[in-house]
N, C-alpha and C positions, 0 to 999 in steps of 0.2 A: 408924594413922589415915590416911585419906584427906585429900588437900588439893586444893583449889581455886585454882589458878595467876588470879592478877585479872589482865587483859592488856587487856582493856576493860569494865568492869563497868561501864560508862554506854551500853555498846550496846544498843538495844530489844530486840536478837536474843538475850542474852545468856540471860536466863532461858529463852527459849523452848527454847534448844541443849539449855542444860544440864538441863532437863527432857525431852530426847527423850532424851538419854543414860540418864536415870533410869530412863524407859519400859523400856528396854533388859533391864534384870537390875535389875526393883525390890528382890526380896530381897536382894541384894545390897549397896543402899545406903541401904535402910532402918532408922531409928535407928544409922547411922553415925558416930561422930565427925570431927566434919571441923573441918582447920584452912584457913585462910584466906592464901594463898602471896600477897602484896604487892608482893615486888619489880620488877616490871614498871613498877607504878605508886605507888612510894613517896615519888619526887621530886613529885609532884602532893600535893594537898591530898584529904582523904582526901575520902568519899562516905558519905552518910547512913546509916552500918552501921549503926544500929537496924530501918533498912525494911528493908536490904537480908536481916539475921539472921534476919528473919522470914518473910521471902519463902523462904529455905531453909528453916526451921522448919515451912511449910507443905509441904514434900516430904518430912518425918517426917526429914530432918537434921538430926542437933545441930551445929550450932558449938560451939568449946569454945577455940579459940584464934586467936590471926595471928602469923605469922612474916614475917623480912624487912622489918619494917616502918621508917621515919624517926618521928623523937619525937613527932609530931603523931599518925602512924597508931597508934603505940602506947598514945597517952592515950586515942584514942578509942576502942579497941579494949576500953582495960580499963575507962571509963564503959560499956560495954553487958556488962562481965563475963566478958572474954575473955582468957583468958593470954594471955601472952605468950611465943613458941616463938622458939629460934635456928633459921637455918637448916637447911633439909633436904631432901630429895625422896619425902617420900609416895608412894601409888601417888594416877594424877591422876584426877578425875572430869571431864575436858574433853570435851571434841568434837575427832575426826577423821576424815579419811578414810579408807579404806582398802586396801592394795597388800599381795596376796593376804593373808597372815593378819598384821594388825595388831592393836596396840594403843597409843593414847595415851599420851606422856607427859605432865608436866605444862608442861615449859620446853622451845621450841624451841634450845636447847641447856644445855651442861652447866657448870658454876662451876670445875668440879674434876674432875682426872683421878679416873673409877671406880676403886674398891678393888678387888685380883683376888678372886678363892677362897681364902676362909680352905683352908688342908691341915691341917687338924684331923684327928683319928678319924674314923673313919665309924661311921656305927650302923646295924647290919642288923637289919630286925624280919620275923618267921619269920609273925606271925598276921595274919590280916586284920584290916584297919583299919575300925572299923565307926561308924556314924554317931552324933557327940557326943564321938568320941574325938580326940584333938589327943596328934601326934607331933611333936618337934623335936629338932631337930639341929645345937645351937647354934655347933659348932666346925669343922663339916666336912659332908660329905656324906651321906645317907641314902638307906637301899637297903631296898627294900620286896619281899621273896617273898611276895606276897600279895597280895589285889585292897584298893583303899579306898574303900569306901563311900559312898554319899550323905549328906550334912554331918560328913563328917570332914574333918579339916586333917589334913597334912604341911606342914613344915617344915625347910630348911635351911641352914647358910647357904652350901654350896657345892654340887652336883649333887645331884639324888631322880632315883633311880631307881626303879620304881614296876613289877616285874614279873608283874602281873596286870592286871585291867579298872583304869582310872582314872576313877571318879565324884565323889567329894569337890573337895577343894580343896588345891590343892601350891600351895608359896610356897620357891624356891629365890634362892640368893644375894640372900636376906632382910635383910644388912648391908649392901649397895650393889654387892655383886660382880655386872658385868653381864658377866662371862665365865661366868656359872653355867651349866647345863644342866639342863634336864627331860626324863627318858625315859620312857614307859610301854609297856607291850606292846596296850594296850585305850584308846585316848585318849574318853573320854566326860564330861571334869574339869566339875564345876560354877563353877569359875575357874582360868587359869594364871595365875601371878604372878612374875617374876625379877625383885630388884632395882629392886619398888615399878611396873616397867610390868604390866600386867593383862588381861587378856583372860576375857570369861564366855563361858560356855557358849553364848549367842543370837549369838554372832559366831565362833565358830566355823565353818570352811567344813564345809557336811557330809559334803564327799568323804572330810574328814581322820577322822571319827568312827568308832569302832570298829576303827581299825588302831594299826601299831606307830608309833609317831613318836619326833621330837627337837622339842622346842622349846627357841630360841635366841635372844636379844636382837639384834636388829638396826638398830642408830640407835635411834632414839626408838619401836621398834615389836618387835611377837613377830612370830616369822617358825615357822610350822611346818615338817617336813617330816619326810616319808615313809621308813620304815627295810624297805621290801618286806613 
């Protein structure tokens, strides 16, 4: 699930942000589950979540939960129907800017040292990954001799490597390892993901499309770069 970091949710700017973000990769965040990241503003007294649930609601987001919250924010969370989540780091739907190839996190810092790379097995898969299929690689790293497709997922929780065209969707150190690694031979991914930071397709720089790359976690942002 996608979370929503609240850091000023009383800003006028705030909807407008978070609807250019949307703009960005609608399918992407369409009919989303989103939870609602509190901590910033928990020690405050909460904010009208009913208007505000709907104001997402009108961007084709479900709410479905808040995390992080104090007792107050928690009661009013579940009068409007919303679980109640512990702690954690989603991938963010925020606003940021950009230093060569970024992407947002949700917290201008971290609670807890990152987990490294599970060293689990690896899974190597021989055919192409084709669109509606979903690979995972819950213990270790995945290795792909093969192109994947448009709306396919990979999956892992430590490196993909991805040895043909990459169109789909890869999601490496998917448990919070932000030392994971993405490589493909054809980068053209309809999202990267390590470790819940994220990157679509529309932010991608287009020098980098169609070559060999590395993407890597850099601070709170993806950092691509070029393998000749």
């Amino acid at each position: 699930m996608l979370a929503i970091r609240l850091i000023a949710p009383e800003d006028p700017e705030f909807f407008k942000l978070l609807f250019e973000k949307i703009a960005h990769a609608p399918d992407f965040f369409r009919d989303a589950p989103i939870v609602l990241d509190v901590a910033p503003v928990a020690d405050r007294s909460p904010i009208d979540l009913e208007a505000f649930l709907e104001m997402l609601r009108g961007q084709r987001l479900v709410p479905v939960g808040l995390q992080n919250g104090s007792p107050a924010w928690n009661a009013a969370a579940q009068a409007c129907g919303l679980a109640i989540f512990s702690g954690g780091a989603p991938a963010s739907a925020q606003t940021a800017g950009r230093q060569q190839q970024t992407s947002p996190r949700s917290a201008p810092g971290r609670p807890a040292p990152a987990p490294e790379v599970r060293r689990g097995p690896s899974t190597v898969i021989t055919e192409p990954v084709r669109g509606g299929q979903q690979l995972l690689a819950p213990e270790g790293d995945l290795v792909v001799l093969a192109p994947v497709g448009h709306g396919a997922e990979v999956a892992a929780a430590g490196h993909v490597h991805i040895y043909g065209a990459l169109r789909g969707r890869v999601f490496a150190g998917m448990n919070g390892a932000e030392d994971a690694l993405i490589f493909c031979d054809q980068l053209n991914a309809e999202l990267l993901s390590i470790a819940g930071i994220y990157l679509v397709n529309e932010d991608i720089d287009p020098s980098f499309l169609n070559r060999r790359v590395r993407i890597r976690c850099d601070g709170e942002r993806l950092l691509i770069e070029p393998l000749g």
